[in-house]
Every structure is written in C-alpha cells, then in structure tokens.
C-alpha positions in Angstrom: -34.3 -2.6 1.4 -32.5 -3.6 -2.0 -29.2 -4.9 -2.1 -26.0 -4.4 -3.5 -23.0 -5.9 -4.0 -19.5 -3.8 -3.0 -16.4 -5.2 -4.8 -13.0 -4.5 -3.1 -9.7 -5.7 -3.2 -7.7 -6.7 -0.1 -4.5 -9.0 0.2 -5.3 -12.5 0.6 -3.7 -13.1 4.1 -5.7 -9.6 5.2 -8.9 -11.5 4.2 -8.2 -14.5 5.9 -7.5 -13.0 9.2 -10.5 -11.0 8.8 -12.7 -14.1 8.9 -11.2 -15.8 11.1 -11.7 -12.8 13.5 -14.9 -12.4 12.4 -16.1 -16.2 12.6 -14.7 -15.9 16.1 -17.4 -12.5 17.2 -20.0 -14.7 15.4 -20.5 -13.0 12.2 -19.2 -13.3 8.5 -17.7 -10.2 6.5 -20.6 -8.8 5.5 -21.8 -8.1 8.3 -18.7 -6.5 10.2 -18.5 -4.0 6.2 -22.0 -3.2 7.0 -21.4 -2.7 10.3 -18.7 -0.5 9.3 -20.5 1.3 7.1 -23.7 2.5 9.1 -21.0 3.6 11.8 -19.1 5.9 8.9 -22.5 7.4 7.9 -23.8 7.4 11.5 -21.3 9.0 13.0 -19.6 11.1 9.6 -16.5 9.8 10.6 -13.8 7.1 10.2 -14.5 5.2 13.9 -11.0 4.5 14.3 -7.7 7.3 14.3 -6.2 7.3 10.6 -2.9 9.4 11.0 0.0 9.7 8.4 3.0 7.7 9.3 6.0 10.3 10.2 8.2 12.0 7.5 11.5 11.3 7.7 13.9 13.9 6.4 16.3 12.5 3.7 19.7 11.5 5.6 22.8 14.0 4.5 25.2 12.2 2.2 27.8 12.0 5.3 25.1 10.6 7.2 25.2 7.3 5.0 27.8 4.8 6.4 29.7 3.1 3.2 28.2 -0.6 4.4 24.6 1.4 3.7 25.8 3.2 0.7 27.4 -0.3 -0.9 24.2 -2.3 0.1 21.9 0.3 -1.9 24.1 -0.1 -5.0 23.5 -4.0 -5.2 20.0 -3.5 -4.0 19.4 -1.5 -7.2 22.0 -3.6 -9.4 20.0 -7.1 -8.5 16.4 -5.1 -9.2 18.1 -4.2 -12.5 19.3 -7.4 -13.5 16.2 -9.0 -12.3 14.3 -7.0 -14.5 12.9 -4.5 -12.2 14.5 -1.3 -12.8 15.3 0.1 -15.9 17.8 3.3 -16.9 16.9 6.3 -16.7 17.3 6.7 -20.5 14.9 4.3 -21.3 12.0 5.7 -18.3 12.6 9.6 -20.4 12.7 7.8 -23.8 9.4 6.4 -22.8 7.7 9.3 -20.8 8.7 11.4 -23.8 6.8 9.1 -26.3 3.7 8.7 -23.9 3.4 12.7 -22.6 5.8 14.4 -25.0 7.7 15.3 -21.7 
C-alpha cells in the first residue's frame, strides 16, 4: 500500500506526552494516528465521546461583585498597554477598509 505523509499541528507539550505515552504501550506516533484512523473509518465514528463544554449564560450586571468588575478593567487596561487590544475605533476603521463594513 503507498504511503503518505499527514501534517498536523499540535502544542509542543501535547506531543511530548503523546510519546512518552506511546513509547510506554510500545509503539511510536505513527502507529497510535494510524491506529486511530482505521478505527474512525472502521467504526464511522470518533471512538471516544466529543461533547461541547457547557454554556454559561452571561452573569447580570448586579451579578458582578466590584473586586470582579475592577479586576476586568486592568485585565483589559494591561492587554492594551501591552499591545494586545486595540480601540474599538481603530478595529471599525480597519474592518471598514478591509470589508467596507
């Protein structure tokens, strides 16, 4: 059977664990993919329960105590000064050039 090469990304500590584990049942990654893949097609299914995590309803203003409130103003104050936010003027400015939005 020809072969293929399948190129995925996956966080470096994920990997590591994986082959660890799988050093440990004897195999290398390659194996437990292809493993996992003739069980997908096999069976036409995911062999393991993939379920959404729960929604959470947004919490009522009066909900929110002022520590929480106060903490997620200087959250979004220090991602602004460290460069990762940016205002809202700038995000429309910007959709508006890109989509005309």
């Amino acid at each position: 059977m020809a072969q293929t090469t399948l190129s995925i990304r996956i966080d470096e500590s994920v990997k590591r664990q994986l082959e660890l584990l799988c050093n440990d049942f004897g195999i290398n990654v390659t194996a437990a993919i292809t493993m996992f893949a003739k069980t997908v097609i096999k069976e036409r299914k995911i062999p393991f329960e993939i379920s959404a995590a729960p929604v959470q309803r947004p919490r009522a203003f009066d909900e929110i105590s002022r520590a929480e409130l106060d903490a997620s103003f200087q959250r979004s104050l220090d991602d602004y000064a460290a460069g990762k936010a940016h205002p809202a003027e700038d995000v429309f400015a910007e959709l508006d050039r890109e989509f005309g939005i």
